[in-house]
C-alpha positions as CSV (number, residue, x, y, z in Angstrom):
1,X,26.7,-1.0,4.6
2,X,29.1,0.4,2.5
3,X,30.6,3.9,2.1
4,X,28.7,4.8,-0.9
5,X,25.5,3.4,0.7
6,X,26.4,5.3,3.4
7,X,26.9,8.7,1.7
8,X,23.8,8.1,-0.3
9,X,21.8,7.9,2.9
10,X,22.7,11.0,4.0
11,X,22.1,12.7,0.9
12,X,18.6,11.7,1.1
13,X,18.0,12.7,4.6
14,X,20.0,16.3,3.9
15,X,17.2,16.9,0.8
16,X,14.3,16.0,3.2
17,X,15.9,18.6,5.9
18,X,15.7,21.0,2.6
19,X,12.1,19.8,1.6
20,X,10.8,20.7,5.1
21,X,12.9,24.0,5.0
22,X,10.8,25.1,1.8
23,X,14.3,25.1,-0.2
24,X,13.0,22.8,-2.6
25,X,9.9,21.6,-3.8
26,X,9.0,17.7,-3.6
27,X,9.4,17.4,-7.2
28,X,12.5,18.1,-6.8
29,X,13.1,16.4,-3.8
30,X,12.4,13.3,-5.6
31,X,14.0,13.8,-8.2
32,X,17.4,13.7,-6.2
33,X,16.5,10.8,-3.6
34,X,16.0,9.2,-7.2
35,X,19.7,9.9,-8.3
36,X,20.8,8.8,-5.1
37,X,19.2,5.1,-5.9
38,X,15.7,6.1,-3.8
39,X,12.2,6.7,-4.4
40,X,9.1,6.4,-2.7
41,X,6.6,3.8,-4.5
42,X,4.1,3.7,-1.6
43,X,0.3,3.2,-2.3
44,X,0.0,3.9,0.9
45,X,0.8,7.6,-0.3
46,X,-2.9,7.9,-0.9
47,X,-5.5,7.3,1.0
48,X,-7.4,10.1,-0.6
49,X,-10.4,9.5,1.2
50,X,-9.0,8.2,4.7
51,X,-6.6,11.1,4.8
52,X,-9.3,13.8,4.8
53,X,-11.7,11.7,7.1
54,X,-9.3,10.7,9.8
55,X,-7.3,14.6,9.6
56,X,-10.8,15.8,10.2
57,X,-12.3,13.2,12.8
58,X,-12.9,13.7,16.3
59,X,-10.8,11.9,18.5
60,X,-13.5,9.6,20.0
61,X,-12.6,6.5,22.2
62,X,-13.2,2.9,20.7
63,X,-16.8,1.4,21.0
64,X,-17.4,-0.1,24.1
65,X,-16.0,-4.1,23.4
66,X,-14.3,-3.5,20.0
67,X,-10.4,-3.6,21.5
68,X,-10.5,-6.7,23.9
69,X,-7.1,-8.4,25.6
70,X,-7.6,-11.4,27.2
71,X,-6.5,-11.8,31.0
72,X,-3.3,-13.4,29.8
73,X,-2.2,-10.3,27.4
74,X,-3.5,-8.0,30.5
75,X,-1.4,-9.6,32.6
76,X,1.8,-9.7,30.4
77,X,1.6,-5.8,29.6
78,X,1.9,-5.6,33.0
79,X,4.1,-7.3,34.2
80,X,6.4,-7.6,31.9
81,X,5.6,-5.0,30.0
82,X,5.9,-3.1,33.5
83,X,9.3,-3.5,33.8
84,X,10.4,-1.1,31.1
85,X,8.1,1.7,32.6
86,X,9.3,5.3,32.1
87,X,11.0,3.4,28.6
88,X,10.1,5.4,25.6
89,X,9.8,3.5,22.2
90,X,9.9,6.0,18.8
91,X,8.2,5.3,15.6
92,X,7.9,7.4,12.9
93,X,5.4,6.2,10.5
94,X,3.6,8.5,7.5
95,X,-0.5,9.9,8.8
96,X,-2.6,6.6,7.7
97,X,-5.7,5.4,8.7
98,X,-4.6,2.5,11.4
99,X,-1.3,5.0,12.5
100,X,-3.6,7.3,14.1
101,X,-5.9,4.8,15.4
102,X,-3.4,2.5,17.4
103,X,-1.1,5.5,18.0
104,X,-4.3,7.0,19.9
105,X,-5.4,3.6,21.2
106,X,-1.3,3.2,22.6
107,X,-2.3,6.4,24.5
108,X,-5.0,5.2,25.7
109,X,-4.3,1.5,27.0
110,X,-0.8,0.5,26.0
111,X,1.2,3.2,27.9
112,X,-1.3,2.9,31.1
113,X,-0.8,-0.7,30.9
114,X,3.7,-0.5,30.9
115,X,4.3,2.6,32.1
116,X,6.4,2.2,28.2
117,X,5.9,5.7,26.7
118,X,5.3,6.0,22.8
119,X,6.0,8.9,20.7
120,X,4.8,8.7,17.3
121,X,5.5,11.1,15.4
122,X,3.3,11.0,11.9
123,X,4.8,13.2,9.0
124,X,4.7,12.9,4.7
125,X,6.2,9.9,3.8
126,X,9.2,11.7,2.4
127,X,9.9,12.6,5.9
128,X,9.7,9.3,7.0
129,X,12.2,8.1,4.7
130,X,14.3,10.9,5.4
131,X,14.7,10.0,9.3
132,X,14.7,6.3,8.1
133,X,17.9,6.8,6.1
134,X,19.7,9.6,8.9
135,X,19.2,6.7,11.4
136,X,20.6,3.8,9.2
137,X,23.5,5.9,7.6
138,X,24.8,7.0,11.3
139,X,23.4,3.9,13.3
140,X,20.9,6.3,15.1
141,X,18.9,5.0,18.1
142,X,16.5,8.2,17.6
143,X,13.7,5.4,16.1
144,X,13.4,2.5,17.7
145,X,11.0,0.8,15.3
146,X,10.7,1.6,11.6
147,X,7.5,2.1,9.1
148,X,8.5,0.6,5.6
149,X,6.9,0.5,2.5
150,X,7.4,-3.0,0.9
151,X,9.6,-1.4,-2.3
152,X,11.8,-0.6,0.7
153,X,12.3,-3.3,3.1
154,X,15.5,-4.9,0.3
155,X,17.3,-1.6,1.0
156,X,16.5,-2.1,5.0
157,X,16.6,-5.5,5.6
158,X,20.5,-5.5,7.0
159,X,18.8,-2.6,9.4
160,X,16.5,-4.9,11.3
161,X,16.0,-7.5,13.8
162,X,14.4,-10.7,12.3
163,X,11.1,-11.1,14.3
164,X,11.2,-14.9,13.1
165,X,14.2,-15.1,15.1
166,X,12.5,-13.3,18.8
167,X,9.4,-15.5,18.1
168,X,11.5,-18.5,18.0
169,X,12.5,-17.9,21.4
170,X,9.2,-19.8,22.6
171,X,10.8,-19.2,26.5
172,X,11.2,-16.0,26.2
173,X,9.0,-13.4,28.6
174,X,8.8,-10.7,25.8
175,X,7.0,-12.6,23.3
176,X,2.9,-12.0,24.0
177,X,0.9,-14.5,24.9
178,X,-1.8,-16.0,22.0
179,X,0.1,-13.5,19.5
180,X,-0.6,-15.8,16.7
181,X,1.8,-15.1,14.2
182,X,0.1,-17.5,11.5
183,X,-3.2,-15.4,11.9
184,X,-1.5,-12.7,9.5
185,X,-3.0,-13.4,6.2
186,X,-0.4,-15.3,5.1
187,X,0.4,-14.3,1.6
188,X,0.9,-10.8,3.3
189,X,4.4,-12.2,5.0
190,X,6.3,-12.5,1.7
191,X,4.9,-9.3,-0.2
192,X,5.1,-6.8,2.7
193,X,7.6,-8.0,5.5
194,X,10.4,-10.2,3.8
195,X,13.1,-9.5,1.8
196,X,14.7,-13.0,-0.4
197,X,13.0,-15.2,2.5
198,X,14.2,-12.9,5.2
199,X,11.2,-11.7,7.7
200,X,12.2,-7.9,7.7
201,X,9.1,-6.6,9.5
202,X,5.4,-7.6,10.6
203,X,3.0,-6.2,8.0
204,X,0.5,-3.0,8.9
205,X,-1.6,-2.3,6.2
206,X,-2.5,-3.5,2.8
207,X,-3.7,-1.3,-0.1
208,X,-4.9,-3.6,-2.9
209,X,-6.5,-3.3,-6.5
210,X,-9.8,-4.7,-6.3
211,X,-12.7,-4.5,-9.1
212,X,-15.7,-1.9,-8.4
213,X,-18.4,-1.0,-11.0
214,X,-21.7,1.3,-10.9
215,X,-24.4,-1.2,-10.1
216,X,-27.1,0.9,-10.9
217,X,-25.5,1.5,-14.5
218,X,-24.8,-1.8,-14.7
219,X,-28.4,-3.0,-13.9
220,X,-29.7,0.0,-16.3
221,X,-28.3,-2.1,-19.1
222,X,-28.6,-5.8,-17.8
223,X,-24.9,-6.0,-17.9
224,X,-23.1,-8.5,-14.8
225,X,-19.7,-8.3,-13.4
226,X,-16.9,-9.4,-15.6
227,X,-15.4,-12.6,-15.0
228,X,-12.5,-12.2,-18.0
229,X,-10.2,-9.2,-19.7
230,X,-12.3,-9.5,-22.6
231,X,-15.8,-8.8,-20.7
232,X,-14.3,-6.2,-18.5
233,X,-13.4,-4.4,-21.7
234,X,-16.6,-4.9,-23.3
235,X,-18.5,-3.5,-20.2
236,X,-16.1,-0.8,-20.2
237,X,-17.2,0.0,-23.8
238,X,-21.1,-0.4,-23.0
239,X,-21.1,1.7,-20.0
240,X,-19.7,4.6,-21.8
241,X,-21.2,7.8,-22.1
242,X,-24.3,6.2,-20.1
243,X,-26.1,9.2,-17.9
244,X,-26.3,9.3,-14.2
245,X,-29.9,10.1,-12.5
246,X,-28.9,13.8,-13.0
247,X,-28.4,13.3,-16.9
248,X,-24.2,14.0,-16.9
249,X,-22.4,11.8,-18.7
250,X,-20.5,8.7,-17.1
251,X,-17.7,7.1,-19.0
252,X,-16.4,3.7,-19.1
253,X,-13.7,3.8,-17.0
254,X,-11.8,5.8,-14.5
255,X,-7.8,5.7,-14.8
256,X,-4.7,6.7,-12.6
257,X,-3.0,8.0,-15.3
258,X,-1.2,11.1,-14.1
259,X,2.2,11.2,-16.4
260,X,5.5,10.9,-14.6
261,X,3.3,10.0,-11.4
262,X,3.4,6.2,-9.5
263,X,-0.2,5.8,-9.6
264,X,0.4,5.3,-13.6
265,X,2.9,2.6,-12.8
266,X,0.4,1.2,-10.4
267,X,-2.7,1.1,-13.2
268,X,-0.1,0.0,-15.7
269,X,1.1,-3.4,-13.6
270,X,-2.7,-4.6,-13.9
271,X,-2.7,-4.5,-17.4
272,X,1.1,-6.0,-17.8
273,X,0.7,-8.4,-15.4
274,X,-2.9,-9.8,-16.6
275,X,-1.6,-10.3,-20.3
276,X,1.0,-12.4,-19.0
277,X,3.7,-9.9,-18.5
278,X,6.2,-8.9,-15.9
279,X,9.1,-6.6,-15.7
280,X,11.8,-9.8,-14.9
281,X,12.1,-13.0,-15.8
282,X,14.6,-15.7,-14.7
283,X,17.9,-15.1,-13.6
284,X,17.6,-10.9,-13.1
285,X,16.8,-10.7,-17.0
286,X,14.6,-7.8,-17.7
287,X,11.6,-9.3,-20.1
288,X,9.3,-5.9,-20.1
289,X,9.4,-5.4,-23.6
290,X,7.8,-8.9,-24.8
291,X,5.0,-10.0,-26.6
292,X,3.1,-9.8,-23.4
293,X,4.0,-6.6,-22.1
294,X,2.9,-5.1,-25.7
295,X,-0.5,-7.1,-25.4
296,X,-1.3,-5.3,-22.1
297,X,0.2,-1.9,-23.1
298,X,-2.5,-2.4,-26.0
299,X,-5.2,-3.1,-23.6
300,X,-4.3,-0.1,-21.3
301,X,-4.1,2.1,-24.6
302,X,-7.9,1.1,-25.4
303,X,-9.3,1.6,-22.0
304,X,-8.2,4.7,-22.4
305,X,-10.4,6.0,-25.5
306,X,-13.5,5.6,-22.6
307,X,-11.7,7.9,-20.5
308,X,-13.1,11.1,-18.7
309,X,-11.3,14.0,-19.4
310,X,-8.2,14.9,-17.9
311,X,-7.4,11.3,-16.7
312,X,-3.9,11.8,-17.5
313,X,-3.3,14.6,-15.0
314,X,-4.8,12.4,-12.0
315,X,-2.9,10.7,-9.8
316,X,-4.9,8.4,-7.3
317,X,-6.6,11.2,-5.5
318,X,-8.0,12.0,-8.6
319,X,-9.3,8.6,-9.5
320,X,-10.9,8.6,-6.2
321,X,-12.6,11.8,-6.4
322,X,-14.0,11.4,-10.0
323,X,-15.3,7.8,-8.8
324,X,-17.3,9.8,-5.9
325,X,-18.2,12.3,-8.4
326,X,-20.2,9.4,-10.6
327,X,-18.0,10.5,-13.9
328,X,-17.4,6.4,-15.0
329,X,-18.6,3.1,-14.2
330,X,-15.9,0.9,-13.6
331,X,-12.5,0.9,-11.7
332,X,-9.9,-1.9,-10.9
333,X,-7.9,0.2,-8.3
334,X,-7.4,0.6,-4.6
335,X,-9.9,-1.0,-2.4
336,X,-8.8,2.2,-0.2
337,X,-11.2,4.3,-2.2
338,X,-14.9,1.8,-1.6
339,X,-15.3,3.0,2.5
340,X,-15.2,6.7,1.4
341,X,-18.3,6.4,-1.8
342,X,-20.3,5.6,1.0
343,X,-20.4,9.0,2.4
344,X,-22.9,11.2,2.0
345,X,-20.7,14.7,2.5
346,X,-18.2,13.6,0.5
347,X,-19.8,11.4,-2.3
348,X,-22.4,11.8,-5.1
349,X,-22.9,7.6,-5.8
350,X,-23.4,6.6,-2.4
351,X,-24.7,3.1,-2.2
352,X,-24.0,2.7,-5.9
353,X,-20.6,1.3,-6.2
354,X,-20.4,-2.5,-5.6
355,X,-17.4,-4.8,-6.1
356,X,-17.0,-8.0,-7.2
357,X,-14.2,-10.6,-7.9
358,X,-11.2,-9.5,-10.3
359,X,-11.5,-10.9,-13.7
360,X,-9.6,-13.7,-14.6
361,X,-6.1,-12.6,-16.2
362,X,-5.3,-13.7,-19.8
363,X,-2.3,-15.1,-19.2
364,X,-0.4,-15.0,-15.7
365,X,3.5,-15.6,-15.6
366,X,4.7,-17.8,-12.9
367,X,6.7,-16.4,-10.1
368,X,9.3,-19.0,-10.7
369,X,9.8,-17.4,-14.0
370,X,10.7,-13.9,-12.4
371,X,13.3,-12.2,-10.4
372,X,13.8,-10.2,-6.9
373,X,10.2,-11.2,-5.6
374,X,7.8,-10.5,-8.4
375,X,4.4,-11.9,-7.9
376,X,2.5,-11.1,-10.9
377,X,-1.5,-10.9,-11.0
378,X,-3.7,-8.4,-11.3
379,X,-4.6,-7.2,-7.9
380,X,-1.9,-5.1,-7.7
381,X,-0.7,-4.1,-3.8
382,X,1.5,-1.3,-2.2
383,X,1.5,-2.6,1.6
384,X,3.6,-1.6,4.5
385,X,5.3,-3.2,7.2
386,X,7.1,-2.2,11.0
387,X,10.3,-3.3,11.5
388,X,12.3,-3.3,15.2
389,X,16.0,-1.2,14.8
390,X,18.6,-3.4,14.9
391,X,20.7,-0.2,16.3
392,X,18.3,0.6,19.1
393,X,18.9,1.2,22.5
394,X,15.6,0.1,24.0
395,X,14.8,-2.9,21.6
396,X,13.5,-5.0,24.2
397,X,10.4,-2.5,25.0
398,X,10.2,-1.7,21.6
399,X,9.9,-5.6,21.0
400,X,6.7,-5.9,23.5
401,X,5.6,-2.2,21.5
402,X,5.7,-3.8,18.0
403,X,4.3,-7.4,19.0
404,X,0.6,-5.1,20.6
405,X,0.8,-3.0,17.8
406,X,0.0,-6.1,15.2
407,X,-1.8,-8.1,17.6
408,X,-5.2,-9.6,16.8
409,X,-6.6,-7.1,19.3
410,X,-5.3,-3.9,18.2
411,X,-5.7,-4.7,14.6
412,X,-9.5,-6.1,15.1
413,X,-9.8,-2.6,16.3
414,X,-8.5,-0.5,14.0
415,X,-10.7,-2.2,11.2
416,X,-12.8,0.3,12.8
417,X,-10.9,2.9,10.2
418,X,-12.4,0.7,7.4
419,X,-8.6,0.2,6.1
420,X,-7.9,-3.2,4.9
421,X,-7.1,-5.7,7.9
422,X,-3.7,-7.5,7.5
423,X,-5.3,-10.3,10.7
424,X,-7.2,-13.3,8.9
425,X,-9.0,-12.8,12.4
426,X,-10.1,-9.0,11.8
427,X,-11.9,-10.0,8.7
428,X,-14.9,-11.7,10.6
429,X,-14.9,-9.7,13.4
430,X,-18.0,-8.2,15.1
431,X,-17.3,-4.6,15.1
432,X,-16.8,-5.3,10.9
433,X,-19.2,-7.5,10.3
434,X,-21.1,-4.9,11.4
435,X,-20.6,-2.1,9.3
436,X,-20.7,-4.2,6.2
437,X,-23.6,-2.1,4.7
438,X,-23.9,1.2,3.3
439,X,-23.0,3.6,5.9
440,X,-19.9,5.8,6.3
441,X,-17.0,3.7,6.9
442,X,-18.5,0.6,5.9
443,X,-16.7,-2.5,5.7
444,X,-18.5,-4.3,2.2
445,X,-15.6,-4.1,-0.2
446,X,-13.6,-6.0,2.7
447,X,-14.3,-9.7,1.3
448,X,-13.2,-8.9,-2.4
449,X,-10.3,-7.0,-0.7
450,X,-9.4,-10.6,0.9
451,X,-9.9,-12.5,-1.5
452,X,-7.7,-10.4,-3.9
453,X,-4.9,-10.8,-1.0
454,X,-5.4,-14.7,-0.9
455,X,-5.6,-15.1,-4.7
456,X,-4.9,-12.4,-6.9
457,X,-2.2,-10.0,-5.3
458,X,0.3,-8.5,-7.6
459,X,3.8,-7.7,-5.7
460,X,6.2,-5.4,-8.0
461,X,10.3,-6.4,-7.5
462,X,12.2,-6.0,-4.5
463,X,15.6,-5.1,-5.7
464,X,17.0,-2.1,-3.7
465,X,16.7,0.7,-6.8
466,X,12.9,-0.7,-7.6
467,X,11.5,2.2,-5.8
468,X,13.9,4.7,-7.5
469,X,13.1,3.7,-10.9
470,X,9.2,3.2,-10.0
471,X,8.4,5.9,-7.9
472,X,7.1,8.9,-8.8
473,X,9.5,11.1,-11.0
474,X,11.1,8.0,-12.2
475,X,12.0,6.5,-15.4
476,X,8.9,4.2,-15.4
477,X,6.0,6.7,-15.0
478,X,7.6,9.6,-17.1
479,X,8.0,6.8,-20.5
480,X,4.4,5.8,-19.3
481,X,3.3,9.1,-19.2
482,X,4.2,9.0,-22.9
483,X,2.6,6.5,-24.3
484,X,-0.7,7.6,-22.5
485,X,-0.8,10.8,-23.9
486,X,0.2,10.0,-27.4
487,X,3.7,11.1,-27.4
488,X,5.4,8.1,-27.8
489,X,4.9,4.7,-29.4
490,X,4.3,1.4,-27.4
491,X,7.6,-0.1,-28.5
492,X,9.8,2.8,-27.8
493,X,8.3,3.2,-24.5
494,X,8.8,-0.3,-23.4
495,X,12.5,-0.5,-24.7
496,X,13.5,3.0,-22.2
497,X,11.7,1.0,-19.6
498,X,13.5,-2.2,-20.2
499,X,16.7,0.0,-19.9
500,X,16.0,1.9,-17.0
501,X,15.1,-1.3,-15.1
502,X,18.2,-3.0,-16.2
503,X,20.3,-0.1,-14.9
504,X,18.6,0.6,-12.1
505,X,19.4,-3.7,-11.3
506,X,23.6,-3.2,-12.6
507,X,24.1,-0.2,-10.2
């Protein structure tokens, strides 16, 4: 890296030693990573429901027959695994759903297994990317393997060791037996883990927009899923200010629309992208302010006269609680939010959501016709990936640590979180086939989640300032926030946003 890179890292990890401190606040905090070419852009920043459920959950072992090796993989942690015993690998990775379930289920079988000890430490994600860039800056061994949002892995990549390139080594000891690398769903490998066709990572989780609607609403007035933009408008527009069984007043839809906040970028990219938008076009050109950026900034503007009130001061959290509050009828967000509806402490429409597939966009703009990764469509994803330290000391345990973190095993059981599986494998297996029902946790909203991944996932640009310009306090949610409330016309917001991009890309 160079010396402004460099000093730029270390600015950001000296304001997250600040944040921590209580000197400033985390507006502020972001605010400055944001000068300094950062930003955090994670969907993964939610997890509204699985936040509360997991921080308050017992700590329970697995289900008898839900994590199963086979002799081979026993073997290898073994013995090979054996011979870095007393080793300790360090991850630092931000509180999600499937951190604490393999960090508990690496207590409980991985470490017993090696004798390879693994601290992982689980903090807010601006921590995270404060020890991310204190490492990188100062080639620090103090984490051996890294937890990176996708908006981050083209400001990482030079960080890393290319798993493509241990994998390769089809002689080598370290690499697991019946690991199965093409069993990742495969359109995860570009959008979470790869950087300009570089594998940067191994994906971990998967936050996608999928569609949900109030089926008893919807069966009140004989109304079916849309399969267009035009009928999901109309059904927004006929669902509002129906009644729950209670009598209080359900509105059409349910936005993220929190001004200066990244969940309004998120809602915003559905829109943009299914009216045939994007923010790039060919060659690094900046297109956001076309014909079809205006079409779905007009969309986005009419959803939002069958609004609830206060939708513009909700950031995802809020979506998700007024969803489990019953205060609208239909939602194309995170997929994070369906396993929490169904629970009865925590939800007032449990059993009453449903999903189906996301209506077909308007228009779609080819990914050949963008720049710096841009995938548009309207299932619009924030996933994450682990990445192996190029600069540390222990890479070879951490190698066999990474590899039984994402392996079908581990990953089949923690789909017992309900959190989106990144395995093709964990999809149909037992433990969540299972719980596809109504129950706490349940697994139904997992088959619209996949096929959203396979066919309809949006992927924002990669560029190394995209999170800066994205994230929340950024240029893009604070002209957003604008529009949304009525302060500022469509044109003039798209035009700041055109220039903020293109600066953010010239730096």
């Amino acid at each position: 890296m160079n010396e402004r890179d460099r000093k730029q890292r270390l600015y950001v990890a000296e304001q997250g030693a600040k944040l921590r401190k209580g000197q400033i606040s985390r507006r502020e905090f972001l605010r400055r990573i944001g000068l300094a070419g950062f930003g955090i852009s994670m969907a993964g920043m939610m997890r509204w429901d699985m936040h509360r459920a997991m921080a308050a959950r017992r700590r329970l072992p697995l289900r008898p027959g839900v994590y199963q090796l086979s002799g081979e993989q026993e073997a290898w942690l073994k013995e090979v695994g054996g011979k870095f015993a007393g080793t300790t690998v360090r991850i630092s990775s931000e509180s999600t759903a499937p951190s604490q379930i393999i960090s508990d289920l690496a207590a409980q079988e991985f470490t017993p297994l090696t004798g390879i000890n693994v601290i992982w430490e689980q903090t807010p994600l601006d921590q995270v990317l404060s020890k991310i860039t204190q490492d990188t800056a100062t080639e620090s061994a103090s984490n051996d393997i890294y937890y990176l949002d996708q908006a981050w892995v083209g400001r990482f990549v030079n960080d890393t060791v290319d798993p493509s390139v241990l994998l390769a080594d089809t002689g080598s000891e370290l690499n697991m037996p019946d690991f199965d690398f093409d069993d990742f769903v495969p359109e995860l490998i570009p959008a979470l883990a790869a950087y300009q066709g570089r594998l940067v990572g191994l994906p971990f989780d998967i936050p996608i927009f999928i569609y949900m609607y109030r089926k008893d609403i919807y069966d009140q007035l004989g109304l079916k899923p849309a399969t267009t933009m035009e009928e999901f408008l109309a059904n927004v527009r006929a669902t509002d200010m129906s009644k729950n069984a209670d009598g209080s007043d359900v509105r059409g839809y349910i936005g993220q629309w929190k001004s200066g906040h990244y969940a309004l970028q998120c809602d915003w990219t559905a829109w943009l992208w299914s009216h045939g938008g994007s923010h790039t076009g060919r060659d690094g050109s900046v297109v956001i302010d076309d014909a079809q950026a205006v079409a779905g900034a007009e969309y986005m503007l009419e959803l939002g006269k069958h609004v609830p009130a206060g939708v513009t001061t909700w950031d995802w959290g809020g979506q998700g609680d007024a969803m489990a509050q019953g205060l609208g009828a239909n939602v194309i967000s995170w997929a994070e939010f369906f396993p929490g509806l169904d629970v009865p402490d925590r939800s007032q429409t449990v059993g009453l959501w449903e999903t189906a597939d996301l209506p077909q966009e308007v228009a779609l703009r080819a990914p050949e016709d963008c720049s710096f990764d841009e995938v548009p469509a309207i299932g619009h994803q924030g996933g994450s990936c682990i990445a192996l330290s190029k600069y540390s000391r222990v890479q070879e345990a951490a190698w066999i640590f990474l590899q039984w973190a994402t392996s079908k095993p581990t990953q089949i059981a923690a789909a017992e979180s309900s959190n989106t599986p990144i395995r093709t494998s964990a999809f149909s297996a037992p433990n969540v086939l299972e719980k596809a029902k109504v129950v706490a946790g349940t697994t139904r909203h997992f088959p619209a989640a996949l096929k959203a991944i396979k066919e309809r996932m949006g992927t924002e640009p990669h560029f190394p300032g995209w999170a800066a310009v994205s994230g929340t306090g950024g240029p893009i949610p604070d002209e957003l926030g604008k529009m949304t409330t009525g302060a500022q016309d469509i044109a003039t917001t798209l035009r700041n946003i055109k220039a903020a991009i293109q600066a953010s890309i010239d730096e």
